[in-house]
Structure formats: structure tokens, C-alpha cells
C-alpha positions in Angstrom: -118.1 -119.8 -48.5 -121.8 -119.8 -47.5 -122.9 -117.4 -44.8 -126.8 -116.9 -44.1 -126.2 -112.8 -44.4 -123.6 -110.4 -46.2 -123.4 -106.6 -45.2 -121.9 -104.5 -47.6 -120.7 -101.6 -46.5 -118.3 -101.3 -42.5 -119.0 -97.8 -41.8 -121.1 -97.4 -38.8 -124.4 -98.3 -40.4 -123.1 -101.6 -41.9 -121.0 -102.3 -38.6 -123.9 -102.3 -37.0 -125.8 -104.2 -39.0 -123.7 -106.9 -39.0 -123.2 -107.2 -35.3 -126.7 -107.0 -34.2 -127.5 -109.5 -36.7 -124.7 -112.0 -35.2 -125.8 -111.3 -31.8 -129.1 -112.8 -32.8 -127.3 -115.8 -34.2 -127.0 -115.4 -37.7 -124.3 -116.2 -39.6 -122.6 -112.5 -41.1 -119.8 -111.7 -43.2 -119.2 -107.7 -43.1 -117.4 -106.7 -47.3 -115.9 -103.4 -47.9 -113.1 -102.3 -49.8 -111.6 -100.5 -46.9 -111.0 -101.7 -43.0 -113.8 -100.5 -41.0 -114.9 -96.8 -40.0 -112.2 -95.1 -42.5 -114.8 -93.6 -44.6 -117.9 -91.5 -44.0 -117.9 -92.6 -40.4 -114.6 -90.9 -39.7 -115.0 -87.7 -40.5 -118.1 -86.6 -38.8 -117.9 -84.9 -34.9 -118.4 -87.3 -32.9 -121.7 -86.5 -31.3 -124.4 -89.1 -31.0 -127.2 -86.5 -31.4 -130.0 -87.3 -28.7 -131.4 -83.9 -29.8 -131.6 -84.4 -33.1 -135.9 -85.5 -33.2 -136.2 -83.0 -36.4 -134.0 -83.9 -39.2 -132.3 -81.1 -41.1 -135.0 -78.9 -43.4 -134.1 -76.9 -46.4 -134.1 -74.0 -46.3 -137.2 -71.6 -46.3 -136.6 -68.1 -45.6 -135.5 -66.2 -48.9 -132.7 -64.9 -47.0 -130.9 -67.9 -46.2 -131.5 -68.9 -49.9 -130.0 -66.2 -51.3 -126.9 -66.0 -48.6 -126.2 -69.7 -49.9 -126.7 -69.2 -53.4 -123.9 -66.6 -53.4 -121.7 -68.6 -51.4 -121.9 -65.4 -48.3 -121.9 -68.4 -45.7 -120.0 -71.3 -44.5 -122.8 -73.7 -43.7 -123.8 -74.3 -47.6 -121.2 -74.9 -50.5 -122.0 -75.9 -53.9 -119.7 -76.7 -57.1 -122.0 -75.9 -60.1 -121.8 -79.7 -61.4 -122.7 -81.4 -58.1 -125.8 -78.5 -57.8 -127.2 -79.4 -61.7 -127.0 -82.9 -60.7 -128.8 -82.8 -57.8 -131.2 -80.6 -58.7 -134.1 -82.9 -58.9 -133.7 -84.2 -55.8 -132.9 -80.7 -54.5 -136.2 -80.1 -55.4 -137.9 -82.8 -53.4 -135.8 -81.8 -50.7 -137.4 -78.4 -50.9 -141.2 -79.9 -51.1 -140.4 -81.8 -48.2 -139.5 -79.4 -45.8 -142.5 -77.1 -45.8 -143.7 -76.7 -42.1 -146.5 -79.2 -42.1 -144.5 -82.0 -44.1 -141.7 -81.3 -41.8 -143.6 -82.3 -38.5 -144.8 -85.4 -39.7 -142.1 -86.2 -40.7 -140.2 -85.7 -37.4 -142.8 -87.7 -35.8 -141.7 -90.7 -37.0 -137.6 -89.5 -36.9 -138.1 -88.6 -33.5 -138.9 -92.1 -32.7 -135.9 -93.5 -33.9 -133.5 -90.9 -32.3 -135.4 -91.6 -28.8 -133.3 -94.6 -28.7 -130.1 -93.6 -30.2 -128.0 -93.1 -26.8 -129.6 -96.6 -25.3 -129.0 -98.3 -28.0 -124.9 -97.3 -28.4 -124.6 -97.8 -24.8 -125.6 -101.7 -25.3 -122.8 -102.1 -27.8 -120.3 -99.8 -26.4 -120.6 -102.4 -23.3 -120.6 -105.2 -25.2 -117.1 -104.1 -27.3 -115.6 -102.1 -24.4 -116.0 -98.8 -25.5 -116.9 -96.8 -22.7 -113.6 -95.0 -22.7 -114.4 -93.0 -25.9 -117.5 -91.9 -24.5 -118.3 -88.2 -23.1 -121.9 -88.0 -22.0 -121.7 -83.8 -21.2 -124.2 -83.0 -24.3 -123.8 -80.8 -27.1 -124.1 -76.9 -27.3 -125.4 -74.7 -30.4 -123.8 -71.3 -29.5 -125.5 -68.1 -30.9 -123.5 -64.9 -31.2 -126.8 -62.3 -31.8 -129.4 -61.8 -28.9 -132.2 -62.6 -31.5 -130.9 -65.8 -32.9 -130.5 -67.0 -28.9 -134.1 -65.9 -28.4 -135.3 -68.0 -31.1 -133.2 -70.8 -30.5 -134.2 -70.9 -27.0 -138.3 -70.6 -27.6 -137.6 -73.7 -30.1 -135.7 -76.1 -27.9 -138.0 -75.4 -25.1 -140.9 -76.9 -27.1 -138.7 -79.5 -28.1 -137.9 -80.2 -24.7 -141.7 -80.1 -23.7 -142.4 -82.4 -26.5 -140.0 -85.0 -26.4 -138.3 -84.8 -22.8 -134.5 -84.0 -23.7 -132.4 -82.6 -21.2 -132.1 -78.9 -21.8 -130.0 -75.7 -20.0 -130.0 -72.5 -21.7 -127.0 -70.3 -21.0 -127.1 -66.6 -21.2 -123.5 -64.7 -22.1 -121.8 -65.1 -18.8 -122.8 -68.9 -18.3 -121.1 -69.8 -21.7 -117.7 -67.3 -21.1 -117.6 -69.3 -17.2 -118.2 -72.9 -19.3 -115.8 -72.5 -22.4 -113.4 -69.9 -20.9 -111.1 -70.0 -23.5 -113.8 -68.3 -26.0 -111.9 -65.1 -26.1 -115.4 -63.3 -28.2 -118.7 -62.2 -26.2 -121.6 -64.5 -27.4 -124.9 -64.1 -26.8 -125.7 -67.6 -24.9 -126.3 -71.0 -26.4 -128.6 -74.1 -25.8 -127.3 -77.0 -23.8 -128.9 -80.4 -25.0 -128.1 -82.0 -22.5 -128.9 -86.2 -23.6 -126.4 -86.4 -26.2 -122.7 -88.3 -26.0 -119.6 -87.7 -27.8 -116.2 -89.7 -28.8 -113.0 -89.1 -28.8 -112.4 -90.9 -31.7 -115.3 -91.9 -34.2 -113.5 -94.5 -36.1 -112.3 -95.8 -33.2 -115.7 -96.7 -32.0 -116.7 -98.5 -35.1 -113.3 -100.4 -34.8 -114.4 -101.6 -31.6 -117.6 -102.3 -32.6 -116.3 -104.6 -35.7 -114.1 -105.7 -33.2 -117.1 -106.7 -31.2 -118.7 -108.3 -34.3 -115.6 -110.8 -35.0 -115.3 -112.2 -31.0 -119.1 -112.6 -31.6 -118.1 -115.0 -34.6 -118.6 -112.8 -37.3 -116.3 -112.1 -40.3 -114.9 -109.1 -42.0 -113.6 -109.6 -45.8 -111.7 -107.2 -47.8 -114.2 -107.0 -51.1 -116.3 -105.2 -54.0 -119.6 -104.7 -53.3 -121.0 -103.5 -56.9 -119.9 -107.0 -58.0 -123.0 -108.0 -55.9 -124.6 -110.5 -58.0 -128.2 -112.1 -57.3 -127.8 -116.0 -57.3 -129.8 -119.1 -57.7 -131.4 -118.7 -53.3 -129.6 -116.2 -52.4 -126.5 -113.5 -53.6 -122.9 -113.6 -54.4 -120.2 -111.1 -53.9 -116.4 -111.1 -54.9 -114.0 -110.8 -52.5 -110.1 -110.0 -52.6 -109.6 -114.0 -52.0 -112.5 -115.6 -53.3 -116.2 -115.3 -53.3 -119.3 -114.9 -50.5 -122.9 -116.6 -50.8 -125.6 -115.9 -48.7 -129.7 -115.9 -48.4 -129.8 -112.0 -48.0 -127.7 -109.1 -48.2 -127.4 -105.7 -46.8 -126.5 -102.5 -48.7 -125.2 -100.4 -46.4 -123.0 -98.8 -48.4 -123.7 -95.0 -47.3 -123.0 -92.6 -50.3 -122.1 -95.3 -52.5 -125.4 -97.1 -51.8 -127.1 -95.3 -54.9 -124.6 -96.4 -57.3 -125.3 -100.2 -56.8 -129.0 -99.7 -56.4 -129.6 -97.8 -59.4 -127.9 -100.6 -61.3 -130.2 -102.8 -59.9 -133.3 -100.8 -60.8 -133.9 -98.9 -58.3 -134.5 -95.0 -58.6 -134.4 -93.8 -55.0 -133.9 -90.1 -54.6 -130.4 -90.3 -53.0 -128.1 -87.2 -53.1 -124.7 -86.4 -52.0 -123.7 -83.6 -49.4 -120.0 -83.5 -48.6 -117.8 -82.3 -45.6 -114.3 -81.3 -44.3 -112.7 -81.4 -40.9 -109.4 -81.0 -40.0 -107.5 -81.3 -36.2 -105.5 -78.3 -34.9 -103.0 -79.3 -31.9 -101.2 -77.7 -29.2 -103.7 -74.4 -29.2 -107.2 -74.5 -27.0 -110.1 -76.8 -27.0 -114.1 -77.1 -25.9 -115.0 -79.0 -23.0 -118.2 -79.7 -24.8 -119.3 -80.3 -28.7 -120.0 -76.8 -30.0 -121.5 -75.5 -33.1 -121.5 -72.3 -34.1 -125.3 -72.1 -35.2 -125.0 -68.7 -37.0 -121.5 -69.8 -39.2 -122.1 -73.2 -39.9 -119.0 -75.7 -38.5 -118.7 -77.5 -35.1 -115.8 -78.2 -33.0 -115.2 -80.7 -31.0 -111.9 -81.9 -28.6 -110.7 -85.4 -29.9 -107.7 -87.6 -30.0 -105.7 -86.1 -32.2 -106.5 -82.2 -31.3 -109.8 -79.8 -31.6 -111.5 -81.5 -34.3 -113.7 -78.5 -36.9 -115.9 -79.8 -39.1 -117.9 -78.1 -41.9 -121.5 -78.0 -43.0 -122.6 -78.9 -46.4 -121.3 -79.1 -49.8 -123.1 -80.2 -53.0 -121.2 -81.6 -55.3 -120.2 -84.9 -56.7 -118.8 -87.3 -54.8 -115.7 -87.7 -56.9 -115.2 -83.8 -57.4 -111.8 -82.4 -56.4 -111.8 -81.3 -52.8 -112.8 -77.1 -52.4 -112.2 -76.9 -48.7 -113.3 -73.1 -48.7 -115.8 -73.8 -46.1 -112.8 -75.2 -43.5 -110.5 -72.1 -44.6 -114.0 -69.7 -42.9 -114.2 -71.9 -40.3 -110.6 -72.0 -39.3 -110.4 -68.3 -39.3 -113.7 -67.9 -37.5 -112.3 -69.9 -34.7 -108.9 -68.8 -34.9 -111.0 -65.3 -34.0 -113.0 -67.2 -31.0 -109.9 -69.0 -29.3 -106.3 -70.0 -29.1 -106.3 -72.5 -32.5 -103.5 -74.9 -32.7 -101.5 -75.6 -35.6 -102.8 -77.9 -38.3 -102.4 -81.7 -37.6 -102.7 -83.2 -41.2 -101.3 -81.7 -44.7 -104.9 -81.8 -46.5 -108.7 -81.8 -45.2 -110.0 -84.6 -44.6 -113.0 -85.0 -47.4 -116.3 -87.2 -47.0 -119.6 -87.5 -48.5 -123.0 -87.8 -46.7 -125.7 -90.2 -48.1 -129.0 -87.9 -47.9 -132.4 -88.8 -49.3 -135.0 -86.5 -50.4 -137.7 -86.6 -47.6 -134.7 -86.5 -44.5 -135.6 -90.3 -43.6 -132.9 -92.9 -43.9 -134.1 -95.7 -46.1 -133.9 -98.9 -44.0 -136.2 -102.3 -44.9 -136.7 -104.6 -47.9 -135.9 -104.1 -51.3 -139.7 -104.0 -53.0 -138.1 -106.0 -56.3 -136.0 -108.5 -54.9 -136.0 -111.8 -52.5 -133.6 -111.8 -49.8 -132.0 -107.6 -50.5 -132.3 -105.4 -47.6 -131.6 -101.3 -47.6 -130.3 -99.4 -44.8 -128.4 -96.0 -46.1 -129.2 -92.8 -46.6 -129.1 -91.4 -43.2 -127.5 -87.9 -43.5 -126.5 -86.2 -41.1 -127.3 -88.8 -38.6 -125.9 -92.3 -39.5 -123.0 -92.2 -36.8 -125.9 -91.3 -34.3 -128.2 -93.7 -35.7 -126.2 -96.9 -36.5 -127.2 -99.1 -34.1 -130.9 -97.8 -33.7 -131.6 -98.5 -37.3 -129.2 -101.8 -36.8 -131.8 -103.4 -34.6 -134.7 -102.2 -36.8 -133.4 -103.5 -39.8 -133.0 -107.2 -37.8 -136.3 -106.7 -36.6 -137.8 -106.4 -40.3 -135.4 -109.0 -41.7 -136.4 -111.5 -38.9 -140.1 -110.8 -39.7 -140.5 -110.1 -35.9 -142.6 -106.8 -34.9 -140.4 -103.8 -35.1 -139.4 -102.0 -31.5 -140.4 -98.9 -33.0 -141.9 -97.0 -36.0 -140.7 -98.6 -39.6 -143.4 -97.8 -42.1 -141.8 -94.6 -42.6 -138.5 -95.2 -43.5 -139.5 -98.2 -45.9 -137.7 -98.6 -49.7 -141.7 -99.3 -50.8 -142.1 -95.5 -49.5 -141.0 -95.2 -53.1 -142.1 -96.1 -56.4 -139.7 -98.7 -57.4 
């Protein structure tokens, strides 16, 4: 079967993909090994971060090294293995976040994330989604008076410089908005532009839902056998094969794996995450994270919904949910936590790249290959921004914003 365009990958970046590209008319067929949005884009909390114009920085105060390295937090993890591994890319990671690197860039982040809630609002129309949505923001929540202060200074120049919505709550303004919290904390910042689901793979159900009314096709298949082919590329499914003039690796965390075998050296690194649901106990009426321990909970479907910070370590590693265990009993400190809804943690992996910028554009080395992975933190917020600019590029029309910066050709390939 011939289709002008295979996406491999139906998490939310590769949902997207493939249904902004068969909204413009092309002919899609959407490949994963798994039905849609029961990886990666499960797991995460929900929150489609309008806030979020500065990606994630490594660390720089010595402190906060330290306090990581010997495992005295819950927002870092590490497994020895996974560390070594991704050590070089650690590095870069490190390189990249000094203060001046950082801002620029954000410059070019932030112009991406200024369309993030727009932009899921178009498809959450177009598939009926509107029912998963809560537009009420997301909090950071800060439980020492000089953290707050900090916090607060910071998100007020970030609301000066990029016009989010912002409220800052002092002690009793938090206790009269989350009255189950049962601990004293010292305020927290309100971003006030940023949504949240109910049920994350849910939305990217509907949203492949979307893609197939729209003409589209989903096939159950293995995207390493992706094979370049005489005007075009191949890819086996589970019945049969796919041809097409381009394809898309959208493959999240496995996206490395297939482009390294293809020559690419991209410096792609892993950081993995827990959450589990607790019902029949208390909830949040908005998204909170606990900015000074590291997890954020969130009310969903299936119960209050904590999910960890980062671990390093490989993807295949065997599950070390110490991070959830502090969480839980954090929380179970804070408020009335239910009882756990599944056996085991859920475990998934983030695909990170070195300089915090999603890699989405042309493959420098091949006709007709497209990237768009590596998004960290961010790809459930960012799916269908970097869905249109990825169509933009692939269309060879003028992008609708920035795309220089997240190029594959950024790197030496």
C-alpha cells in the first residue's frame, strides 16, 4: 500500500503529526507497535504547560548537585548504568544551561510554547475533546518563605516578558484554594494560561480518533524495520508492508535507536518517570507541584494522579520507583491520600536532547526523512505546535513561527 507519508511513532507527537498533515490533504498512515497514547504520552500529568517559555536547566548551584548526587531528593534519581551512559550528553546538558546559553535558548522555546494552548484547542474541537479539558492553570507550591520570594520575583518577570496569566498566593490564599492541604505552606504561583486533562491518553485517542474520520490510517507495525526505498521508504507492518515519499520519526525515546542506525549521532538521552493513582482519599482542584520535593499531583479519571521528577537510567532498566515511595509519603503528610489504584507504577521514559530543544525538521542525510522527537518534558504540551511546524517545513511553506532552532542540521550529522 502506497501512502504519500508514514509517521512512526502514535504518542502525542506522532498523533499529531499525522493529523495535521491529513488535514492538509496528504495521504498518512500512523505505525506503532502499540494502539495510540499508551506509552510516553500516558504517563505524564496532564498539564499542557502555557508557562513553560524556559525549558528545564541543569542544575547550577553546587547544592542542588550535591543533594542529587547523593540521592537526598525526590526530583533527581539516577541508577549508576543509565548515569555512565549518559554522561556525555550529561555534559552538554550542563554546557547548555549556563545563564546566558539558557536565555537564548528560551527565546526561541518560548515561541513555540506561545502557541501550545491555541493550537490543542483547534484539535480538541475538531475530535471532540473539550470534555477532558480544565482550563484553571497550574500551581508550583513552595513550603519555605524564601523559595516563595524567589519564585514569585521570577514569574513576575516572566509574566512581564511574555504576558502569561499570573496570581501569586500567600499562605492563607493557598489553605482557602486547596483546603484539604492539611500542612502550612508558604504560598505558591498561579500560572494562570495553562490546561489540564482528565485523562492524557484519552486525548491522544481522540485525537487519532480525529486523524482516521479525517481519512487517515493507523497500522499496527515495527518502525526500526524502516527501510529507505527506491522514491521513497518502506516499513513492515503486522499485515503487510507501507510505502511512502517521506516519513516521520516520531518515535519519542525510542527515536535515537533508529536514528543512530541510520547514521545519525544526535545527543538524545533518556530521563524516566513514575506515577501512580490513589482513589477514594482527597484531591487538588488545580495541577500542583511541589516545587521544593520534586512530584506533581494532579485529579484525574481514575483518582489523584502523582507523578515523579527525573530518573537517569536506561530505558530498559528494571523499574526503582523510590522517587514515587517519597512522594507518596510526602503527600500522604499534606492531605487525605487514597489507596493505591494499580499493583505496580506505572514506568515511562522521556526523550531529552542535550540543548532542551526538541529536534523537529529534515533529516540533513536523507531525501524525504523528517525528525520530530526529543521534546522532554514538554511533548504532551507541545504535540500539536511542533505538528504544524513540522507540516510547515515538510510542505516547504514559511514556518508560523521560529524553526531554525530546533533544526536536525543544528547538529553535525
Amino acid at each position: 500500500m502506497a501512502h504519500d507519508i508514514v509517521v512512526l511513532g502514535a504518542g502525542m507527537i506522532g498523533t499529531c503529526t499525522a493529523l495535521e498533515l491529513t488535514l492538509r490533504g496528504h495521504a498518512v498512515t500512523l505505525v506503532d507497535r502499540q494502539p495510540p497514547g499508551r506509552e510516553t504520552s500516558y504517563g505524564n500529568a496532564g498539564v499542557i504547560q502555557r508557562e513553560a517559555v524556559e525549558p528545564y536547566a541543569f542544575p547550577r548551584d553546587v547544592r542542588a548537585i550535591l543533594a542529587a548526587a547523593f540521592g537526598r531528593g525526590l526530583d533527581i534519581h539516577y541508577q549508576a548504568a543509565g548515569l555512565f551512559g549518559a554522561l556525555p550528553q550529561l555534559m552538554r546538558y550542563w554546557w547548555h544551561s549556563a545563564p546566558s546559553r539558557h536565555r537564548r535558548i528560551g527565546q526561541a522555546y518560548a515561541g513555540l510554547i506561545a502557541h501550545v494552548t491555541e493550537e490543542h484547542g483547534r484539535y480538541m474541537a475538531l475530535a471532540g475533546a473539550q470534555d477532558l479539558v480544565r482550563r484553571e492553570g497550574l500551581r508550583l507550591m513552595y513550603r519555605s518563605g524564601h523559595a516563595m520570594d524567589a519564585a514569585a520575583a521570577h514569574a513576575q518577570q516572566l509574566h512581564r516578558d511574555h504576558g502569561i496569566g499570573l496570581d501569586l498566593l500567600d499562605a492563607r490564599a493557598l489553605a482557602a484554594a486547596e483546603p484539604a492541604f492539611r500542612i502550612p505552606m508558604a504560598g505558591a504561583v498561579h500560572w494562570l494560561d495553562s490546561w489540564s486533562v482528565s485523562d492524557p491518553g484519552a486525548l491522544v485517542e481522540r485525537y487519532e480518533c480525529a486523524f482516521r474520520q479525517r481519512g487517515g490510517r493507523f497500522a499496527r507495525g515495527d518502525a526500526s524495520s524502516l527501510r529507505e526505498r527506491a522514491g521513497g521508504w518502506e516499513v513492515r507492518l503486522d499485515e503487510g508492508v507501507v510505502q511512502a515519499r517521506h516519513a516521520v520519526v516520531a518515535l519519542g525515546p525510542w527515536s535515537g535507536a533508529l536514528t543512530r542506525r541510520m547514521g545519525y549521532r544526535l545527543p538524545l538521552f533518556i530521563k524516566r518517570g513514575y506515577h501512580r493513582h490513589y482513589a477514594g482519599g482527597d484531591g487538588v482542584n488545580v495541577p500542583t507541584l511541589d516545587a521544593e520535593r520534586g512530584y506533581v499531583m494532579s485529579s484525574q479519571r481514575r483518582g489523584l494522579r502523582i507523578t515523579t521528577g527525573a530518573e537517569i537510567a536506561r530505558i530498559d532498566a528494571p523499574s526503582t520507583p523510590r522517587q514515587l515511595a517519597g512522594a507518596e509519603a510526602e503527600v500522604r503528610k499534606l492531605l487525605n491520600l487514597g489507596l493505591p489504584v494499580e499493583a505496580q507504577p506505572w514506568l515511562g521514559s522521556r526523550p531529552c536532547c542535550a540543548d532542551m530543544k526538541p529536534v523537529i525538521g529534515r533529516a540533513p542525510r536523507h531525501k524525504g526523512l523528517w525528525f520530530n522527537f526529543g521534546h522532554g518534558h514538554h511533548g504532551f504540551t507541545l504535540g500539536p505546535a511542533s505538528a504544524r511546524l513540522l507540516a510547515d517545513l515538510l510542505e516547504g511553506g514559511t514556518p508560523y513561527t521560529e524553526a531554525t532552532a530546533f533544526s536536525p542540521s543544528r547538529f553535525p550529522c
